[in-house]
C-alpha positions as CSV (number, residue, x, y, z in Angstrom):
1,X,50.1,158.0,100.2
2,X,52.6,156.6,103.1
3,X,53.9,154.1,100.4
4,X,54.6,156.8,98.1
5,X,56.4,159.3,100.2
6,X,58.5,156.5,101.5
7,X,59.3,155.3,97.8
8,X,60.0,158.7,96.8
9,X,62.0,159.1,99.9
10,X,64.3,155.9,99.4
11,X,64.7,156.6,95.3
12,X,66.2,160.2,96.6
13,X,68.3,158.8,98.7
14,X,69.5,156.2,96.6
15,X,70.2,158.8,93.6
16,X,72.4,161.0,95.5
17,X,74.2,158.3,97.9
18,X,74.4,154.5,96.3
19,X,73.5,155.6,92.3
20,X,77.4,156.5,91.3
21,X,79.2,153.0,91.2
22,X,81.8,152.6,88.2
23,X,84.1,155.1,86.0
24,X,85.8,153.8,82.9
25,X,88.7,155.9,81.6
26,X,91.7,156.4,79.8
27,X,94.2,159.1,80.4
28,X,96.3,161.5,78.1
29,X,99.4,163.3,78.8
30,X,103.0,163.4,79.7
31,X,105.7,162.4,82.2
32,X,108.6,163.9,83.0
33,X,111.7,162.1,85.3
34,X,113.4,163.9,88.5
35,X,116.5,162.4,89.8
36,X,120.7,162.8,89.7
37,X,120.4,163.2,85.8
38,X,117.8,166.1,86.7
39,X,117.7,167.2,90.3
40,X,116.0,170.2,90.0
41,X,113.4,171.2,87.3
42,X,110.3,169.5,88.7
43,X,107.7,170.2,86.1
44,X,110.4,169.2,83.0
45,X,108.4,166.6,80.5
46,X,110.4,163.6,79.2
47,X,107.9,162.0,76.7
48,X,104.1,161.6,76.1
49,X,101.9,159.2,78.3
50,X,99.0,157.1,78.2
51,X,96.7,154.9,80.9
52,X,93.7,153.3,81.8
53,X,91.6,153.6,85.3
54,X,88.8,151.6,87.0
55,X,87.5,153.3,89.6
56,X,84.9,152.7,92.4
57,X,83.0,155.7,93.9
58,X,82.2,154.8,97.6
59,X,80.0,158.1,97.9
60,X,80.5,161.8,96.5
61,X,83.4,162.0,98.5
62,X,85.4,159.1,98.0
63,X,86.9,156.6,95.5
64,X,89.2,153.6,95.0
65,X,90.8,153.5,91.7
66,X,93.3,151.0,89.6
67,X,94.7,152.7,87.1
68,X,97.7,151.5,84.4
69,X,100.1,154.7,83.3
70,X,103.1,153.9,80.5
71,X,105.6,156.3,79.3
72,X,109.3,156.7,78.7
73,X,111.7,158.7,80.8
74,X,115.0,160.4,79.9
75,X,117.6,162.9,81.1
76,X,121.0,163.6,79.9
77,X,123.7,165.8,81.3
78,X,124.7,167.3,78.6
79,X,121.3,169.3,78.3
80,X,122.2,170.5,81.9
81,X,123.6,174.0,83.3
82,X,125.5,172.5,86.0
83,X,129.3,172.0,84.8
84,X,129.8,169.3,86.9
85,X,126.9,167.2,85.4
86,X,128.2,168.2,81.8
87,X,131.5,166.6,82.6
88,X,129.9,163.0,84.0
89,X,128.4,163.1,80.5
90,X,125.8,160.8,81.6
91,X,122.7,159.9,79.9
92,X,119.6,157.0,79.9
93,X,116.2,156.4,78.4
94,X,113.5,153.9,80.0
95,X,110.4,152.4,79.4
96,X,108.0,152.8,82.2
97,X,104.7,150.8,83.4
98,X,103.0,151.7,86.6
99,X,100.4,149.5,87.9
100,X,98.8,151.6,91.0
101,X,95.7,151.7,93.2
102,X,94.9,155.3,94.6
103,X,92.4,156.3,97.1
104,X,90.5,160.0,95.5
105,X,88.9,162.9,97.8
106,X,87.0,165.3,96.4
107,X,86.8,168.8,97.8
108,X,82.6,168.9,96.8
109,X,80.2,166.0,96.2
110,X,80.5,165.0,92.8
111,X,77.3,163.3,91.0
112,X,77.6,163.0,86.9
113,X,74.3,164.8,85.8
114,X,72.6,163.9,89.4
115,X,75.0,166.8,91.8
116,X,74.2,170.3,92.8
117,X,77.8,170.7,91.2
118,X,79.4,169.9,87.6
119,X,83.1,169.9,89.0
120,X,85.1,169.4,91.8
121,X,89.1,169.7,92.9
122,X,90.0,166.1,93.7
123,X,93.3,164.9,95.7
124,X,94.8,161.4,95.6
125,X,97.4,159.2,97.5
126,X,98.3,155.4,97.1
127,X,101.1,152.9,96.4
128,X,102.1,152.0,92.6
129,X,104.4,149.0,91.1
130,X,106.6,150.7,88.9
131,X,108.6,148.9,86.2
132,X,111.5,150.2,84.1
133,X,114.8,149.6,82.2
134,X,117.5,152.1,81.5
135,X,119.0,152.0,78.4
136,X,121.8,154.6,77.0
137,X,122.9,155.4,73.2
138,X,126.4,153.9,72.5
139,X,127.3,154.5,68.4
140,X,123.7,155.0,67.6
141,X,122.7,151.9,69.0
142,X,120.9,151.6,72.4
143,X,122.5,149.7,75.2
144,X,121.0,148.1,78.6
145,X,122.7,149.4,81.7
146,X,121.3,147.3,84.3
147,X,123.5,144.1,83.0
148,X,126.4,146.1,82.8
149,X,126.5,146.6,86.1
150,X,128.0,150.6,86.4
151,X,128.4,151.2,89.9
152,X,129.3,147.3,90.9
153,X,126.2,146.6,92.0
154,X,123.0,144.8,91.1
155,X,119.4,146.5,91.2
156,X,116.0,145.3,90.5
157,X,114.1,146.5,87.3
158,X,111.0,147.4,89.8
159,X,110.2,148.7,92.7
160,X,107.4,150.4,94.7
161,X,106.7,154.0,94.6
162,X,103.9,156.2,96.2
163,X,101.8,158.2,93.8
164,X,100.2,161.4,95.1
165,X,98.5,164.5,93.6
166,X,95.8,166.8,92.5
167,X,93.3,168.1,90.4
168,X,90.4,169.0,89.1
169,X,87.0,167.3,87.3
170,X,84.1,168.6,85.2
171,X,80.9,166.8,83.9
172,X,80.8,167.6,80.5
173,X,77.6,165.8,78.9
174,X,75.5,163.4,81.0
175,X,77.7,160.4,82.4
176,X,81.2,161.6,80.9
177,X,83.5,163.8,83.2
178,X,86.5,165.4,81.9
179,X,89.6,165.4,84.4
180,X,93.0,167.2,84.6
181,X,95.3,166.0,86.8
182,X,99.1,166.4,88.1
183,X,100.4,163.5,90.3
184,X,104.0,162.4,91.1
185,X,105.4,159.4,92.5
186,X,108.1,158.8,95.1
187,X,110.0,155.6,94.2
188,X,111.9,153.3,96.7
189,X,114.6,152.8,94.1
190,X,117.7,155.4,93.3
191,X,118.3,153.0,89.9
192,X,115.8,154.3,87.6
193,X,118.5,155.9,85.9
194,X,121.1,153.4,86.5
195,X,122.7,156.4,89.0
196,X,123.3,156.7,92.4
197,X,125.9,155.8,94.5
198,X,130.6,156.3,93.6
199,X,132.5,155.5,91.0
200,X,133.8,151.7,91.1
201,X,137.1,150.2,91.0
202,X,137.9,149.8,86.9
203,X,138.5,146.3,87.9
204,X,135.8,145.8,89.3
205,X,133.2,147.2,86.5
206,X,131.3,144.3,85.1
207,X,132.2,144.2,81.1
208,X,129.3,142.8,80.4
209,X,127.5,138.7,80.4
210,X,128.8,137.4,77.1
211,X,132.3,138.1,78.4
212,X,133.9,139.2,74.8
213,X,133.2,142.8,74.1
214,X,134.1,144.7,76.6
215,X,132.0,147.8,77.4
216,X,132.5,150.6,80.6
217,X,129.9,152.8,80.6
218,X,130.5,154.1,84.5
219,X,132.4,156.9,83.1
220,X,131.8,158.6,80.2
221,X,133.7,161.9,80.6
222,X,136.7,160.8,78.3
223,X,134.4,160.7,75.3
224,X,134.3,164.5,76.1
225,X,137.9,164.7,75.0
226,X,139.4,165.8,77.8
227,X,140.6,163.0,80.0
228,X,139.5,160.6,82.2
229,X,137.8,163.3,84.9
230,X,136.7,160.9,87.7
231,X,138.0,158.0,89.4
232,X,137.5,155.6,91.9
233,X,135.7,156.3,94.9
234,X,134.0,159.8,93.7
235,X,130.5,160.7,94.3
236,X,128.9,159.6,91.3
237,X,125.3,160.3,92.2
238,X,123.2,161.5,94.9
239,X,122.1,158.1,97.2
240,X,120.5,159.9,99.6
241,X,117.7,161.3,97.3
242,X,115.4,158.4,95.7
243,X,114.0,158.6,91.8
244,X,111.2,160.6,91.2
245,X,108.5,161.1,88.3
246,X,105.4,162.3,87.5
247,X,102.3,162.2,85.3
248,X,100.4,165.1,84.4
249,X,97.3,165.3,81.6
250,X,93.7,165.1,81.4
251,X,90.8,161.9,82.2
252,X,88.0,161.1,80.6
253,X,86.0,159.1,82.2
254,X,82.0,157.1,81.9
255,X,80.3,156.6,84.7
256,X,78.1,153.6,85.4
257,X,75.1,154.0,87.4
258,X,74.4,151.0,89.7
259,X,71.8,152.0,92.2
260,X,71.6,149.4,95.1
261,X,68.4,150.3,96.8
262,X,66.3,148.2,99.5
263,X,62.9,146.9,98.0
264,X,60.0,149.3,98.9
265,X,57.6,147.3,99.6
């Protein structure tokens, strides 16, 4: 009878503390880009999204996760209400991959078809490796900007960002949880959008590697029709205020139960 009230004791504890081990997932949504081609509209969507997460649940509580997030960002001043930003005439497109590992909190104790609840509000925090290329249209044809060097200087096509958020999880059907979620990311790098700093020296605007056709995309304003608008030495874009983006969709996830427990007997 001892035996049995300890085995029953140990399987209980093992269900609700050791049991949740592994989620599987993929993720659905959209990203949107904030930064000197759009400084102020922080929930504006650029494109749809798509990832894939691992993640290890410590306890109820607590979780690591890995998770890979790809979609393209763009902004263009022309779709802007600020004059000045029409005039620049500035635009840019880019693939982006995020490779990140987040740690997750949730607000209850979350057990797939084994909790007292079905859902909980989760937060999230961690450091991500972002990759990315801008790219403008130049006659219908797109162009890479980081070669071209627009502002006279050279930039990485990566850089480190920190991802942070919120939301909210439900378990649908047994081991399968349905999330929705809303996280952006800070990013070390002001080049996202090949923007940031003053308007170079003509001369000193690199005309691209194969050294024949010349090409100046620092300042587009004359293909306006009204003039060269900027020169030399004017604020071009904002370098005190790094790129932003975000993520923003719905998870769903399969959890694998792994339950750890010390031998009874």
């Amino acid at each position: 009878m001892r035996r049995l009230a300890v085995t029953f004791i140990l399987l209980l504890f093992c269900s609700q503390i050791r049991a949740q081990s592994w989620e599987l997932g993929a993720f659905g949504g959209g990203i949107g880009y904030m930064g000197d081609l759009n400084p102020d509209n922080v929930f504006k969507l650029s494109d749809p999204a798509y990832g894939f997460l691992v993640k290890r649940n410590i306890d109820p509580r607590w979780a690591v996760k890995l998770s890979v997030m790809h979609g393209k960002m763009k902004g263009a001043d022309s779709l802007s209400s600020n004059p000045h930003q029409q005039q620049r005439n500035l635009s840019f497109v880019t693939p982006l991959t995020e490779i990140s590992f987040q740690g997750e909190f949730n607000f209850f104790d979350y057990l797939p078809s084994a909790g007292k609840r079905r859902f909980s509000p989760y937060l999230f925090a961690g450091a991500a490796l972002s990759m990315f290329n801008p790219k403008t249209q130049v006659n219908g044809e797109l162009v890479e900007l980081n070669p071209l060097r627009t502002e006279y200087k050279d930039y990485r096509k990566y850089t480190i960002s920190i991802p942070y958020g919120a939301g909210i999880k439900y378990n649908i059907s047994g081991m399968w949880t349905l999330g929705a979620e809303l996280g952006y990311r800070t990013s070390f790098s002001d080049y996202m959008d090949d923007v940031s700093g003053r308007y170079p020296a003509r001369e000193d605007v690199y005309y691209g590697r194969d050294g024949f056709k010349p090409v100046n995309l620092t300042d587009r304003s004359e293909e306006l029709g009204r003039g060269k608008l900027f020169s030399s030495g004017q604020q071009r874009g904002d370098s005190k205020v790094r790129d932003r983006y975000f993520f923003t969709g719905i998870t769903l996830t399969y959890t694998f139960m792994n339950c750890n427990c010390p031998p009874v007997f």
